[in-house]
N, C-alpha and C positions, 0 to 999 in steps of 0.2 A: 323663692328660696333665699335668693340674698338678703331681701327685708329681714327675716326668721334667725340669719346667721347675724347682720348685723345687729338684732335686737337683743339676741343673745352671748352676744361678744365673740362669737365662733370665726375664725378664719375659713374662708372662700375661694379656691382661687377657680379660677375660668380657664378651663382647656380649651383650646379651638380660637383660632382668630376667624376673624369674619366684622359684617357690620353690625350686626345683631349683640354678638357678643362683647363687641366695644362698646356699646351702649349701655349695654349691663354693667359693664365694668364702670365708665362711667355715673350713673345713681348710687355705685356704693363709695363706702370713705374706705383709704387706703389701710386703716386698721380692718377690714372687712377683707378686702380684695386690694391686693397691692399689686400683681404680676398682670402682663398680660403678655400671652405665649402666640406672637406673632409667629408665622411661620412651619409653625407646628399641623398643617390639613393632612397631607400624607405623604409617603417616600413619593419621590420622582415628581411632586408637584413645585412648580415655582412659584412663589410666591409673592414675588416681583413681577409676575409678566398680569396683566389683569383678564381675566377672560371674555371673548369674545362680545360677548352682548355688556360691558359696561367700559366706560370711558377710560377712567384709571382703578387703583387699587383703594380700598375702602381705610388704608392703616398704613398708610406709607413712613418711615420712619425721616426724621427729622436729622438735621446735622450733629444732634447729640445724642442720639439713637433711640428718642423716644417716639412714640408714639402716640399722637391728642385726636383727638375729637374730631370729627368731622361739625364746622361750624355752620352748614349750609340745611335747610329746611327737612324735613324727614327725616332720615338715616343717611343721609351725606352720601347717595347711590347715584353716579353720573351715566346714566344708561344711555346706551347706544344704540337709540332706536332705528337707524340704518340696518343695521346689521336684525332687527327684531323684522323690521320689515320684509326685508331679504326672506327669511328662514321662517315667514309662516307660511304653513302649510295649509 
């Protein structure tokens, strides 16, 4: 869908953060998708805290309140295979 919006000059923007969606956000050019709405998963969720099976938070913001890339192999997911361990059933 973003290829489609940027090829037709259509603005994009990405609700939902996550790693997925930063990625996405990512391939397109900011004439396409310029926003990215960290924070925004649901009321009462924190979005600072990272949840239990991964290491840190996938979109941590920066001293100037942005938000980059995770530059690390796959999708920048630091999993906590302790805790996967633990909790298989």
């Amino acid at each position: 869908m973003a290829s489609v919006c940027e090829a037709y000059g259509v603005k994009r923007e990405i609700h939902m953060s996550g790693f997925a969606n930063l990625q996405t956000l990512g391939t397109t050019s900011e004439d396409t998708c310029e926003y990215y709405e960290r924070g925004l998963v649901a009321p009462g969720v924190d979005c600072n805290t990272p949840p239990p099976y991964l290491e840190e938070i996938g979109d941590p913001l920066d001293i100037e309140g942005y938000v980059r890339l995770p530059q690390e192999q796959e999708m920048g997911y630091e999993i906590n295979w302790d805790y996967i361990q633990d909790n298989m059933t």
